[in-house]
ROBA-805509 format. One line per field, with one value per residue (C-alpha): residue in three letters; x, y, z. Coordinates in steps of 0.25 Angstrom, whole numbers, plus 2048, in hexadecimal, padded with zeros to 3 digits. Layout:
! ROBA-805509
aa: Ala ...
xx: X ...
yy: Y ...
zz: Z ...
***
This chain:
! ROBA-805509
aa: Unk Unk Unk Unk Unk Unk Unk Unk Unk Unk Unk Unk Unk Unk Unk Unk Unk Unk Unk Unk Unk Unk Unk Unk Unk Unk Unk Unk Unk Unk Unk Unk Unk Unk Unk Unk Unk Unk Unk Unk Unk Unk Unk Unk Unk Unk Unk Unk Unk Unk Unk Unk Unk Unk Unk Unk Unk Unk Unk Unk Unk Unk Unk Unk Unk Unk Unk Unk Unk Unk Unk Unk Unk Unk Unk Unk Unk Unk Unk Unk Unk Unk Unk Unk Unk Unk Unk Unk Unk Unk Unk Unk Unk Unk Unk Unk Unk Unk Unk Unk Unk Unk Unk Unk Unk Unk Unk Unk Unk Unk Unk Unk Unk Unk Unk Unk Unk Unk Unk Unk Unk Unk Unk Unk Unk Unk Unk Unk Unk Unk Unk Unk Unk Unk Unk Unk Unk Unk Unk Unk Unk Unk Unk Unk Unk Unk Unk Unk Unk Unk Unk Unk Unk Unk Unk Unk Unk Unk Unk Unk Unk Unk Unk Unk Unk Unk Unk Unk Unk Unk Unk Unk Unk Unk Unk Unk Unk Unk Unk Unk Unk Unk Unk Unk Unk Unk Unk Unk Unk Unk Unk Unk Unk Unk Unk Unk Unk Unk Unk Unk Unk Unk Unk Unk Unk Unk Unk Unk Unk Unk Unk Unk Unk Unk Unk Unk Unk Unk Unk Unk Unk Unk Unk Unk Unk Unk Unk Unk Unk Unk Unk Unk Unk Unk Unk Unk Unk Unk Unk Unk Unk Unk Unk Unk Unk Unk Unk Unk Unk Unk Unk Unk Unk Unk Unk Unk Unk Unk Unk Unk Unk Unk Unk Unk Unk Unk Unk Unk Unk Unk Unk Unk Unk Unk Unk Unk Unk Unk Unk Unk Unk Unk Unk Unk Unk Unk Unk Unk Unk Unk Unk Unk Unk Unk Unk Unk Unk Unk Unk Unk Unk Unk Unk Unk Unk Unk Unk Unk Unk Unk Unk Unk Unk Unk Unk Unk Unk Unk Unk Unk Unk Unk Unk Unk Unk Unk Unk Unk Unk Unk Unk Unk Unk Unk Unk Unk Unk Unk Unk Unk Unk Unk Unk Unk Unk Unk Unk Unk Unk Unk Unk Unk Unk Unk Unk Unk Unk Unk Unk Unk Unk Unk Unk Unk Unk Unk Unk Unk Unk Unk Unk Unk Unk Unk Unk Unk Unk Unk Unk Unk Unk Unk Unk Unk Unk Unk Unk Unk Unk Unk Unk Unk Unk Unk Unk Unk Unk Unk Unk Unk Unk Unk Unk Unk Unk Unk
xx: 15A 154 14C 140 145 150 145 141 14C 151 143 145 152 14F 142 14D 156 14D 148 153 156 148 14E 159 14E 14D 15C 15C 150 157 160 155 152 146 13F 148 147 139 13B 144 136 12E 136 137 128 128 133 12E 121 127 12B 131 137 129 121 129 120 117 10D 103 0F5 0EF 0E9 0F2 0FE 102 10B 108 114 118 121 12D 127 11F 125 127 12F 13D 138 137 146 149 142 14B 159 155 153 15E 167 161 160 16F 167 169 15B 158 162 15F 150 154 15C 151 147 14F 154 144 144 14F 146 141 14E 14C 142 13D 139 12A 12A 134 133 13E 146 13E 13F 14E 152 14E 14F 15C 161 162 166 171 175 176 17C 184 17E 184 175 16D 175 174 164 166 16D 164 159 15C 15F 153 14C 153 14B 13E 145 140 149 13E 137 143 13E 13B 12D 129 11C 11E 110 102 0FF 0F0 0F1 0FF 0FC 105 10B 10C 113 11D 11B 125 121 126 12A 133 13E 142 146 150 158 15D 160 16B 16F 172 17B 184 185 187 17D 17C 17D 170 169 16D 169 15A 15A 15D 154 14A 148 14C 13F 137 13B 136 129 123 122 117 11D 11C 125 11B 11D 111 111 113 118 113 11B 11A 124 129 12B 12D 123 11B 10E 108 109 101 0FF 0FF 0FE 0FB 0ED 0EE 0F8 0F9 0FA 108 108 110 118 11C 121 12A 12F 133 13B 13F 144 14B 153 158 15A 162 16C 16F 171 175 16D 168 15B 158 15A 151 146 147 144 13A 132 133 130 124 120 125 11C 10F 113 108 10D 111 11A 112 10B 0FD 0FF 0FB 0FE 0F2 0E8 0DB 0D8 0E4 0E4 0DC 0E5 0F0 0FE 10B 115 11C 11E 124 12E 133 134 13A 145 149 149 152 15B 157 15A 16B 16A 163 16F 165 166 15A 152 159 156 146 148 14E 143 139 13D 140 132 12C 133 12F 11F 122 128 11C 111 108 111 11A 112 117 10E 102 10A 11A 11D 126 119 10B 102 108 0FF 104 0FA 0ED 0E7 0E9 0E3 0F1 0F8 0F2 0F6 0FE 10C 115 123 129 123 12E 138 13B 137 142 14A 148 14B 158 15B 158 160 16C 16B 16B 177 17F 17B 17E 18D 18F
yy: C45 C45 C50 C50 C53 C48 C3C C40 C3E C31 C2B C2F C2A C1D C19 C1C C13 C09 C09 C08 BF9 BF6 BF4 BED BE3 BD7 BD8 BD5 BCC BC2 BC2 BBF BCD BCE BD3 BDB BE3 BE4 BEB BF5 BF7 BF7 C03 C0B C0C C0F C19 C20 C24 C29 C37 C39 C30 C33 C28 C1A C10 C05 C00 BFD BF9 BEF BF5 C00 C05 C0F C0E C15 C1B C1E C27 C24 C1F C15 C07 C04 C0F C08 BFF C08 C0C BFF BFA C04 C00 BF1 BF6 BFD BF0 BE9 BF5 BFC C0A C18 C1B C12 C13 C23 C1E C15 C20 C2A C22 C1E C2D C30 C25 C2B C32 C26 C27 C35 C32 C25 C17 C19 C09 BFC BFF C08 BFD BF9 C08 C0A BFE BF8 C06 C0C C00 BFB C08 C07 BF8 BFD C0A C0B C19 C1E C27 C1A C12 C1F C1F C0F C11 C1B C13 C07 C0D C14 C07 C01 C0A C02 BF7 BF2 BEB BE5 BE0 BDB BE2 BED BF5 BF6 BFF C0A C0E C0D BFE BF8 BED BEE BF5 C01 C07 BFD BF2 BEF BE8 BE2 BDF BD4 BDE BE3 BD8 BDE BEC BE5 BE5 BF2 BF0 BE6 BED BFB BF3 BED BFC C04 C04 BFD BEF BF2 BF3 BE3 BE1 BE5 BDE BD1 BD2 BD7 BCC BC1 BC7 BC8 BB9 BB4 BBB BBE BB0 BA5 B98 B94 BA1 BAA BB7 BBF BCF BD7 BD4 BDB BDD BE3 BEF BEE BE1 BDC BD1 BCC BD1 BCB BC6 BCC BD2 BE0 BDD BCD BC6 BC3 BC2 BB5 BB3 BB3 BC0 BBF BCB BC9 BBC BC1 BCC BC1 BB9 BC5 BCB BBC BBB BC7 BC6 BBA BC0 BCB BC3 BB7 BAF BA2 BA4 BAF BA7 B9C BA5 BAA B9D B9A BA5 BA4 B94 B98 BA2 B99 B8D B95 B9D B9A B93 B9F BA4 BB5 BB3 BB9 BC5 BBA BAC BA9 BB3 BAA BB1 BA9 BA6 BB3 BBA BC7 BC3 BCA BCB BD4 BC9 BC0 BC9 BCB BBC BB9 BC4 BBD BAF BB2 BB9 BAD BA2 BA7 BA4 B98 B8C B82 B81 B7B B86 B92 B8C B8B B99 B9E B96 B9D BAC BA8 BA3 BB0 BB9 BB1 BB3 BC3 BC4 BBE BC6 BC2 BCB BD4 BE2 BE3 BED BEE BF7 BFA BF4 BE7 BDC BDC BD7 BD9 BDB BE6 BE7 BDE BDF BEF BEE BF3 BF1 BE4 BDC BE9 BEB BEE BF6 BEC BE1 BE7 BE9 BDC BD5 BDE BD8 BCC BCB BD2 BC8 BBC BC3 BC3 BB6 BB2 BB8 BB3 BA5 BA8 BAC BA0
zz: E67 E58 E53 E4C E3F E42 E46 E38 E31 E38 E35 E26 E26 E2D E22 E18 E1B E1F E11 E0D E17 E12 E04 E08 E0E E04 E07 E14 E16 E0D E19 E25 E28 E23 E2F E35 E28 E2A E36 E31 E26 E32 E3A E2E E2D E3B E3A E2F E38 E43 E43 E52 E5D E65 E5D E63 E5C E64 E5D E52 E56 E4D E42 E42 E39 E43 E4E E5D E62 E70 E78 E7E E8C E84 E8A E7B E77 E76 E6B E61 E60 E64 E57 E50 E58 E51 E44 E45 E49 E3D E32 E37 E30 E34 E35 E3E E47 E48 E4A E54 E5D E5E E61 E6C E70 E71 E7D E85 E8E E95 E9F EA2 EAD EB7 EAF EAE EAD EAA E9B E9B E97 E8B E85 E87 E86 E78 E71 E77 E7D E6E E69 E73 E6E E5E E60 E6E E70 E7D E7F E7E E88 E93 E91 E92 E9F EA4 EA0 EA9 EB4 EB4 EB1 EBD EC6 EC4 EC9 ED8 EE2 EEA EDF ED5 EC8 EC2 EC2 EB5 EB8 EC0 EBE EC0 EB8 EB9 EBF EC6 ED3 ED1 ED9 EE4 EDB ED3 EC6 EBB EAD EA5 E9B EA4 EA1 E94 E9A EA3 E99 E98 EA8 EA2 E97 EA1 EAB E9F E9A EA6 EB0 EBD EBE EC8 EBA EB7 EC5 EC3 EB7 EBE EC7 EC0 EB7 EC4 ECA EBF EBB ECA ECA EBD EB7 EB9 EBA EAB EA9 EA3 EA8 EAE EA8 EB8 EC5 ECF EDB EE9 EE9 EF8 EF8 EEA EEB EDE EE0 ED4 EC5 EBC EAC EA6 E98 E98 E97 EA7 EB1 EAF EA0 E99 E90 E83 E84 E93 E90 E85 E8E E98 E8C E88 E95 E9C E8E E90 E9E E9C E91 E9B EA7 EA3 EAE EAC EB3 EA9 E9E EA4 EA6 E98 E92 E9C E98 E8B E8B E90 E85 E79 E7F E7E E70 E66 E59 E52 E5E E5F E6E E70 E79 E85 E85 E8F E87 E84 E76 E72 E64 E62 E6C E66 E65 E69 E5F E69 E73 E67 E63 E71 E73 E66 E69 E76 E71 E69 E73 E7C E72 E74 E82 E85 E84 E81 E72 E6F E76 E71 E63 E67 E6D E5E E57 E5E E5D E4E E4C E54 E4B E3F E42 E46 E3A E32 E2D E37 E41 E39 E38 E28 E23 E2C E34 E36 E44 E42 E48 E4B E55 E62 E70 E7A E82 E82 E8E E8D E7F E7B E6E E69 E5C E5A E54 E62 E62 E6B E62 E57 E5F E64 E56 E50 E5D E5C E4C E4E E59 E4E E45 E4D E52 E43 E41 E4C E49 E38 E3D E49
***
């Protein structure tokens, strides 16, 4: 691990030579990259505030210059270093890369104990997992592996999914139930990801039908996707179908939706089955159809404050990130060019003044909603908001070049 004095200096380092890239940026935004290079500008503002691997960065309320930081528990601790692993990928600096690994390092400790809940997957998996993907690092591929499998032990046979709160939740009846979140389709991804690196093909397994199960009951007929499912744990029974963080059970929350496109897309590129890739445009059809003009969704689609209602940036740089993915896999031509369209025009109206952060603060976007109903992070600049913006404009990068080179 780093020491203090060792934090210090990378962190120095790191603003350095991303001043250094910041010259370089009339350069490179003659070749497209204009907003990737803002990002880098953005993490080095960040960077050069932080003075240890304890202050992971998760939000900037409204108003506010400052960022609130969070420990390692915190279910959005993996975005930060994620964050850092994609500037990295884009920017190839020293400093970066050296950010990037502690921050990582200071989440190791999640594996040293039992899951406290599903979003294991989201702290390992899009810090280290990417860490792993740039650098092959053999310590980041045992905390992956040892992070999936203790994942896995959330999962319930009876039921078909896995718990994703096992704790008191108002409005859930812990501990008699068993609920699934829609958020909990992105963390099966690391599931795949440990059986193709050796863990046990059991890990696919749960994956599968984790998402088979969660296709059948957490969907209206329409294909918009209710927050939680509440099931009966010795039987494995729906119970009921309800919200956590929507408007009501029975509305279509932004953010859920996009972790439905977001989790079918990928589900589909791991498994390859046609019903999965079925899904994932059912579900997102849905979303597209009821987008206002400018494509950022309110928080809610069926809030009746509506035009007046906060927006969710956050839930448009998910999207935009998997319709782009998605756009590879459909064969039907026409869509994948509508689906391209799309993500192309919802990164285009992040990337405007309107939602770029710029100098009111140095996240990447603002006005995201994390939690409405709570009072939580509203019109605020979100980690996970970044992260899948930088995402999703790496994604378009490398689409763009694949399709220069063809």
């Amino acid at each position: 691990m780093y020491t203090m004095k060792s934090i210090r200096s990378y962190i120095i380092v790191a603003g350095a030579i991303l001043m250094i890239a910041g010259c370089n940026a009339t350069k490179k935004e003659e070749g497209g990259d204009a907003n990737l290079n803002y990002c880098v500008t953005q993490v080095e503002k960040t960077l050069s505030g932080l003075h240890n691997t304890h202050q992971l960065p998760r939000s900037i309320a409204n108003g506010s210059t400052q960022w609130r930081f969070v420990g390692y528990r915190d279910w959005t601790s993996g975005f930060w270093p994620g964050t850092l692993w994609y500037t990295y990928e884009y920017a190839k600096t020293g400093g970066l890369k050296a950010a990037a690994d502690s921050f990582s390092q200071a989440l190791y400790p999640l594996v040293d104990s039992a899951a406290i809940d599903h979003d294991l997957g989201f702290q390992v998996f899009c810090s280290i997992g990417n860490g792993y993907r740039l650098t092959q690092n053999a310590a980041y591929k045992n905390i992956l592996l040892r992070a999936a499998d203790t994942l896995s032990k959330l999962f319930n046979p009876k039921v078909g999914t896995i718990l994703s709160w096992p704790r008191e939740v108002p409005g859930v009846d812990w501990p008699l139930r068993h609920n699934t979140i829609m958020d909990n389709m992105i963390n099966l991804e690391l599931l795949f990801w440990a059986s193709k690196n050796g863990g046990s093909r059991s890990l696919y397994d749960i994956a599968v039908k984790h998402a088979e199960t969660t296709m059948h009951n957490q969907f209206r007929p329409d294909y918009s996707s209710y927050h939680v499912v509440v099931y009966d744990t010795a039987t494995g029974k729906r119970v009921k179908a309800i919200t956590h963080q929507g408007l009501n059970d029975s509305s279509m929350w932004a953010r859920g939706q996009a972790w439905a496109i977001y989790g079918y897309t990928m589900v589909y590129r791991e498994t390859k089955e046609e019903r999965f890739l079925d899904f994932a445009q059912k579900v997102t059809d849905i979303y597209l159809q009821r987008l206002p003009g400018d494509l950022i969704p309110y928080w809610d689609f069926d809030d009746p404050a509506i035009p007046d209602a906060p927006r969710d940036a956050s839930a448009a740089a998910i999207v935009a990130s998997a319709l782009l993915e998605l756009s590879t896999q459909v064969r039907d031509t026409a869509k994948a060019k509508a689906y391209r369209d799309k993500a192309e025009k919802m990164l285009q109206e992040l990337s405007s003044e309107k939602y770029q952060s710029r100098d009111t603060n140095d996240a990447f976007l603002l006005h995201s909603t994390g939690h409405k109903p709570n009072g939580g992070e509203i019109d605020a600049s979100i980690i996970y908001a970044d992260y899948y913006y930088i995402e999703a404009l790496l994604r378009l990068k490398k689409l763009q070049e694949t399709n220069q080179s063809s």
